[in-house]
C-alpha positions in Angstrom: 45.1 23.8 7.8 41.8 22.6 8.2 41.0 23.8 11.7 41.9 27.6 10.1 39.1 27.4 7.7 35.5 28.9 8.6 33.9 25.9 10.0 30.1 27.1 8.3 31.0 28.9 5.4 33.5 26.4 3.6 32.0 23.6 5.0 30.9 22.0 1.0 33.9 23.4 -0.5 36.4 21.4 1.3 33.7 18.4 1.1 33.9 18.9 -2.5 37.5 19.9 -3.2 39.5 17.5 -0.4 38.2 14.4 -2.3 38.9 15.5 -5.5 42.4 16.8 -5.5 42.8 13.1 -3.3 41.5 11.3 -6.9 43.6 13.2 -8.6 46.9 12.8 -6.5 46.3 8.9 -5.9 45.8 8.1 -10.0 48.6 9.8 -11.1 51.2 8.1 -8.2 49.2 4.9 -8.5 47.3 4.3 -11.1 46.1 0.9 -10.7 45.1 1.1 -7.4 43.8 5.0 -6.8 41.6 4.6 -3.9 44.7 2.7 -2.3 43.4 -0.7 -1.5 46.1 -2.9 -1.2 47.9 -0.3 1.2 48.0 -1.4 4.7 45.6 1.3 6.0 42.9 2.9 4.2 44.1 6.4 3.8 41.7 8.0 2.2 39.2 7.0 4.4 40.5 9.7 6.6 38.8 12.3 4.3 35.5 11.6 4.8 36.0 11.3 8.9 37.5 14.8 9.2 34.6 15.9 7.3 31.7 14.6 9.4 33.7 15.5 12.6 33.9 18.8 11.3 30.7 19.5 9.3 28.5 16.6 9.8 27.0 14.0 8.2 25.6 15.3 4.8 28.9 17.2 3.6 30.6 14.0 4.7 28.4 12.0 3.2 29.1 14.0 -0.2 32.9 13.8 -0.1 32.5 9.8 0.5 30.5 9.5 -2.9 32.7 11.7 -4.6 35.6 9.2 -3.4 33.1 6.5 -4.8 32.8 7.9 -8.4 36.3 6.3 -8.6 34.7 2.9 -9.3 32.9 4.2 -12.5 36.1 4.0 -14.3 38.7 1.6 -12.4 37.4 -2.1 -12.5 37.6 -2.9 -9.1 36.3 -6.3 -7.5 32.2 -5.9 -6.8 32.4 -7.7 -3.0 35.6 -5.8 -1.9 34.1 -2.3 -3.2 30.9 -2.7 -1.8 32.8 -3.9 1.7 34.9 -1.1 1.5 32.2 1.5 0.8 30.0 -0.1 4.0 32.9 0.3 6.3 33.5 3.9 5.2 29.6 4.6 5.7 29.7 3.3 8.9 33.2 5.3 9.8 30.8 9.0 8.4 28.0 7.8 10.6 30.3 7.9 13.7 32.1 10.5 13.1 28.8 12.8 12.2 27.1 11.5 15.8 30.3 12.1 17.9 29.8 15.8 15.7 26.7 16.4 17.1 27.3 15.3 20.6 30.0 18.0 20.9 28.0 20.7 19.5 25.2 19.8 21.5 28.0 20.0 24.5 29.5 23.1 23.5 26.1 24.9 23.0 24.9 24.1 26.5 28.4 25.1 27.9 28.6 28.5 26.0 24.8 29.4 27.3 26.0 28.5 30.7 28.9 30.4 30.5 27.1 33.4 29.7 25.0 33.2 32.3 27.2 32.9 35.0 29.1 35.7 33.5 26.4 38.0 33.8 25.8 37.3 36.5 29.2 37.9 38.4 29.1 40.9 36.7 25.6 41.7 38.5 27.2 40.7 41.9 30.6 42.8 41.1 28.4 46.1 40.2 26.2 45.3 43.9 29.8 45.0 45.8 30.8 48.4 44.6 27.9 50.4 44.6 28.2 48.7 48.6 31.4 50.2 48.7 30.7 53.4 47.8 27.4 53.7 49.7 29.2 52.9 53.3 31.6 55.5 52.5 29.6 58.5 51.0 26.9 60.3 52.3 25.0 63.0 50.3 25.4 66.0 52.2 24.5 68.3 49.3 20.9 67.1 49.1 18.9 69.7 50.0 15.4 68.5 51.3 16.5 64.9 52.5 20.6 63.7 52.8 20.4 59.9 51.4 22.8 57.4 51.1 24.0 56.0 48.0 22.0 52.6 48.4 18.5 54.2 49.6 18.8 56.4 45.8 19.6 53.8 44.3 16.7 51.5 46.0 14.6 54.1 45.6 15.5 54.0 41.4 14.7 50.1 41.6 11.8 50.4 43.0 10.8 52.7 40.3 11.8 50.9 37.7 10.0 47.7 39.0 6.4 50.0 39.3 7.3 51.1 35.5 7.8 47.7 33.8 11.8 47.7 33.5 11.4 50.9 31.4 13.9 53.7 31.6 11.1 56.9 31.1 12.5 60.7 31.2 11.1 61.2 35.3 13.5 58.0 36.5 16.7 59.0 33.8 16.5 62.5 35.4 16.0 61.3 38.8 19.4 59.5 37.9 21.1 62.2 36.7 20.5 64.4 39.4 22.1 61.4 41.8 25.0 61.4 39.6 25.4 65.2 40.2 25.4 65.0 44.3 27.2 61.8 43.8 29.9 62.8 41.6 29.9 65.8 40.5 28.1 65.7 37.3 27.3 69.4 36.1 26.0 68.9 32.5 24.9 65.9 30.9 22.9 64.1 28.9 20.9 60.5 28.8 20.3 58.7 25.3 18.7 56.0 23.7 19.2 54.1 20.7 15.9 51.5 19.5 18.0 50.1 16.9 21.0 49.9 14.4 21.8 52.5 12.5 19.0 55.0 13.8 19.2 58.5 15.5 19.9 58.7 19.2 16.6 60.2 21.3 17.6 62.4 24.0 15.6 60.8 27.0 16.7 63.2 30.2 19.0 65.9 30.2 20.8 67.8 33.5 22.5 71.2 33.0 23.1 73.5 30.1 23.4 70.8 27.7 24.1 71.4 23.9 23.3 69.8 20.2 24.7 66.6 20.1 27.9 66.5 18.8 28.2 63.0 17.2 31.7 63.5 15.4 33.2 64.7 19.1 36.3 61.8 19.3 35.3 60.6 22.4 31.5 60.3 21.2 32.8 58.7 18.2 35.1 56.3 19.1 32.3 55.4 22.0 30.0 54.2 19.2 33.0 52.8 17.0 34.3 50.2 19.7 30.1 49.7 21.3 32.3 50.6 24.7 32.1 53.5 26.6 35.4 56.2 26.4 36.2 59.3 28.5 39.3 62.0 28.2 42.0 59.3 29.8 42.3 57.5 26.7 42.5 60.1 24.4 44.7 63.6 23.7 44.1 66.1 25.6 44.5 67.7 22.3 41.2 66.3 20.8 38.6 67.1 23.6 36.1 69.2 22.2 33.1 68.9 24.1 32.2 65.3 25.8 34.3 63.9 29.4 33.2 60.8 29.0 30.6 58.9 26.8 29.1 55.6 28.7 27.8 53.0 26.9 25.6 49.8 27.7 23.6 47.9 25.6 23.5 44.9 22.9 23.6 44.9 19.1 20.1 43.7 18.5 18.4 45.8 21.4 18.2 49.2 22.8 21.4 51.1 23.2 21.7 53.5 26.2 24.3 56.6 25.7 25.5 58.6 28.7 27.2 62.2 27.6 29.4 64.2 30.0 30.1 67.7 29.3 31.0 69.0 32.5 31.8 68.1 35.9 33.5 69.9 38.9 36.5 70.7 38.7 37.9 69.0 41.4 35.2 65.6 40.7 37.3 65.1 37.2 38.8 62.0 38.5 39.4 58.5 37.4 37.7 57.2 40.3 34.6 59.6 39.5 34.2 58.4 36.1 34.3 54.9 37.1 31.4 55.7 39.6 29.7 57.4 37.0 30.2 54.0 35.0 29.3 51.6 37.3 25.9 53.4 38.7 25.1 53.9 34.8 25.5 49.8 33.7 23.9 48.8 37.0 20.4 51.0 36.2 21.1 49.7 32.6 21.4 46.5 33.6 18.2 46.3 36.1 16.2 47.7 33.7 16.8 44.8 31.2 16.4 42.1 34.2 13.1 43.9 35.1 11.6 43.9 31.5 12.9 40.5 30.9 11.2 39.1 34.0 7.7 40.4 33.4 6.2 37.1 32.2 6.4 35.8 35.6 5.9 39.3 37.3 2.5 39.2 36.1 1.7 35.9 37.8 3.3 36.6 41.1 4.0 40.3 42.0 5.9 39.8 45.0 8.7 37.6 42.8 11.8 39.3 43.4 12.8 40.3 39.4 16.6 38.5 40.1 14.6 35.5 40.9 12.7 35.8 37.6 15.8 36.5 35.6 17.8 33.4 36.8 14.9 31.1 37.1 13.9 32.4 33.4 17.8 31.8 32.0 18.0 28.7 33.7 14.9 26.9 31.8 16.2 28.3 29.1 19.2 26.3 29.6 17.7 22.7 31.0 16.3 22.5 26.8 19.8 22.2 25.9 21.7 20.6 29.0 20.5 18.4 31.8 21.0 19.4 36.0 20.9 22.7 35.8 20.4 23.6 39.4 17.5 22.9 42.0 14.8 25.4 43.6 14.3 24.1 47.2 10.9 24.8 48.4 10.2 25.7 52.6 6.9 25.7 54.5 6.7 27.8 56.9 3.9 28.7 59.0 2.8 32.4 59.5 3.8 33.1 62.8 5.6 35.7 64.2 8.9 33.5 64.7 9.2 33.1 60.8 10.7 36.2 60.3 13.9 35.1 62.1 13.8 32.1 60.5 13.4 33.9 56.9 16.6 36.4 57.8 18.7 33.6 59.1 18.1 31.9 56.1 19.2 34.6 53.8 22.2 35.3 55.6 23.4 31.7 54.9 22.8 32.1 51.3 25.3 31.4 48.4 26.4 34.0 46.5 24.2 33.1 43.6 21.5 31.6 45.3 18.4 34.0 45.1 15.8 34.0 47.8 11.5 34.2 47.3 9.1 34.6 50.2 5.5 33.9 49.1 2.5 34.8 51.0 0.1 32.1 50.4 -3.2 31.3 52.8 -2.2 30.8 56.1 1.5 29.9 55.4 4.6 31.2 53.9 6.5 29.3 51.1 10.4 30.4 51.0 11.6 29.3 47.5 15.9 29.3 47.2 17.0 29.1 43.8 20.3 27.2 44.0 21.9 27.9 40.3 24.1 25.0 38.7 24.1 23.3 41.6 23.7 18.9 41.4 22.2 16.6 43.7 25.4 16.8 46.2 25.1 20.2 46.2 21.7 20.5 46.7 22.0 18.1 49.9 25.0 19.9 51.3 23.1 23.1 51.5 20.0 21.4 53.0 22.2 20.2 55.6 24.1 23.3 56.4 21.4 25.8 56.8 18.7 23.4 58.8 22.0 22.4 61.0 22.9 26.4 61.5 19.7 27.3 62.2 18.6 25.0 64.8 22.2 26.1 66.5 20.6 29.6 66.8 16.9 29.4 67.2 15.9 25.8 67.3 12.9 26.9 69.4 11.8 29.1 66.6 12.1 26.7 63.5 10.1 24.1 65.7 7.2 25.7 65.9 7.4 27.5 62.3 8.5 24.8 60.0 6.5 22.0 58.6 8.2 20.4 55.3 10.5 21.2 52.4 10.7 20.1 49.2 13.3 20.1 46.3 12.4 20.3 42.1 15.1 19.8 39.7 14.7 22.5 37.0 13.9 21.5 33.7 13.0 23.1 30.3 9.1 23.4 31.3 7.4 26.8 31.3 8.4 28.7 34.0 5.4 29.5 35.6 4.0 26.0 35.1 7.4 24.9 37.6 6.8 27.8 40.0 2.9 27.0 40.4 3.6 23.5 41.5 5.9 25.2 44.1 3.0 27.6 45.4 0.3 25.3 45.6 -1.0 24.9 48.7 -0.7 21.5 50.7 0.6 19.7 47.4 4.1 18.5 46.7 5.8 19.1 43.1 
């Protein structure tokens, strides 16, 4: 019963009312002893200790003196009451601290979780668009056939030059990819600021009409915050929208994709999911771009994913320790390095991100390795020094000259990444 209450809301209320319906129970079945002291264990101690595991110490602590307002009106002994009431303090006080450890725990572990869930979901959009791109050509360009992943490189590196910041020339750029891609025919891009506002039309392809915000698949898009297209719904109810795509969070900007019309023979499920994946993975990198502009404008050549995850990451060491490493290599500007720089990337992790900086006369190689510990850290060391002096020994002999390791913490970013890039100096 108690763990299906609202552990904020009702937190007083049960502080207040447990207690009290205890008095109340104990003095009418035993009247000359209500707080149950000559019982061989001290039941009603028990309130007090759910409380503070559940809520703390100061709910706890309220419940205990409500239990102690007993002794106003039942003459118990002085040196067994005041005994009694130390040992339950002392039982609230442990309780509330093993509280607080586990919140502090399950904090930390929620953040982490999120992170590493976005980013799998990062990694699963790259493996797709991969797929795809290997696959399809764009014959139906007209001035110059692309594939899949030089559009789509060409779109990121568009939205690094603008800030992060979806703007009508790189949303129509996207649309028209969309059309040779999958055979978009009208459509619309829009954006949302905030709750409860009017969607802004930001890039439109085709013959595209008023929108239509009580169409059932544009509706029930905005209902459920997820996007919808025609396979979910009657055939019966389509009136003018596909498909309606949908990325974004509560308290930011909301991007709205609208499909009125495709080729006939594109209207596929395996069309729509393109058209989905391509339209959270630009939605997705523009949020990573904007939200790594703090150190962007220290270091242009940062890679944004290395922003992003060394941003989340110190975000994360202020509420839980060993977060992962950044391993630091100094490499001298030679010719030779550039082997060195594409073996190491090739021997990469799946979430470890690499950073080549250009300072002076050397090159500093920074590999963010992302919840990784000490072990970990080691292993990889070991592995990818090993490897490479397997295949070009003669070329990391002449290029390397030391490496270093920094456990993240909760400091400013760019203080950690400046000890990294300063030249002849070890963090």
């Amino acid at each position: 019963m108690l763990t299906a209450l609202p552990r904020r809301g009702e937190g007083w209320l049960e502080a207040i009312l447990l207690p009290i319906c205890a008095l109340l129970l104990s003095n009418f079945l035993r009247p000359q002893d209500p707080l149950l002291f000559t019982q061989g264990f001290p039941w009603l101690m028990l309130i007090p200790l759910l409380i503070a595991l559940r809520y703390a110490f100061l709910p706890a602590l309220a419940s205990m003196v409500i239990l102690a307002s007993d002794f106003l009106w039942h003459p118990y002994p002085l040196g067994v009451s005041l005994e009694l009431a130390a040992g339950t303090l002392l039982v609230v006080l442990i309780g509330s601290e093993f509280s607080a450890y586990w919140s502090r725990r399950e904090t930390g572990r929620a953040l982490e979780e999120e992170i590493t869930a976005t980013r799998l979901r990062q990694l699963a959009d790259d493996l797709y668009v991969t797929r795809i791109s290997l696959d399809r050509l764009e014959q139906s360009l007209l001035y110059k056939p692309v594939s899949a992943r030089t559009a789509l490189e060409d779109l990121r590196r568009s939205l690094i030059a603008n800030r992060g910041v979806l703007n009508r020339e790189i949303v129509s750029r996207a649309l028209y990819f969309l059309n040779q891609l999958a055979g978009l025919q009208v459509a619309a891009w829009y954006s949302r600021p905030a709750a409860n506002t009017h969607p802004v039309l930001l890039a439109s392809f085709g013959d595209v009409t008023a929108l239509n915000e009580m169409d059932p698949v544009w509706h029930q898009a905005v209902a459920e915050g997820q996007s919808q297209n025609i396979a979910g719904l009657d055939l019966a109810q389509i009136q003018q929208y596909l498909s309606v795509h949908v990325c974004g969070e509560e308290a930011g900007i909301v991007y709205y994709l609208a499909i009125e019309e495709m080729s006939f023979f594109a209207i596929s499920r395996e069309n729509l999911q393109i058209v989905e994946v391509l339209f959270q993975y630009l939605c997705n990198y523009s949020e990573a771009v904007q939200f790594s502009q703090s150190l962007l404008q220290h270091w242009s050549d940062c890679p944004p994913e290395f922003a992003v995850d060394f941003l989340q990451l110190q975000r994360l060491a202020k509420i839980v320790a060993k977060v992962g490493f950044c391993v630091r290599y100094v490499l001298r500007d030679a010719p030779q390095a550039e082997a060195i720089v594409r073996s190491m990337q090739n021997l990469r992790r799946g979430l470890d991100v690499l950073w080549l900086h250009r300072g002076g006369s050397d090159l500093y190689l920074l590999v963010l390795l992302p919840f990784s510990g000490q072990s970990a850290m080691e292993g990889y060391l070991r592995r990818v020094e090993t490897q490479i002096q397997e295949s070009c020994r003669n070329e990391w002999e002449k290029v390397f000259q030391r490496r270093d390791a920094l456990e993240l913490d909760g400091r400013d970013a760019v203080v950690q990444i400046r000890a990294f890039l300063e030249e002849g100096d070890s963090p």
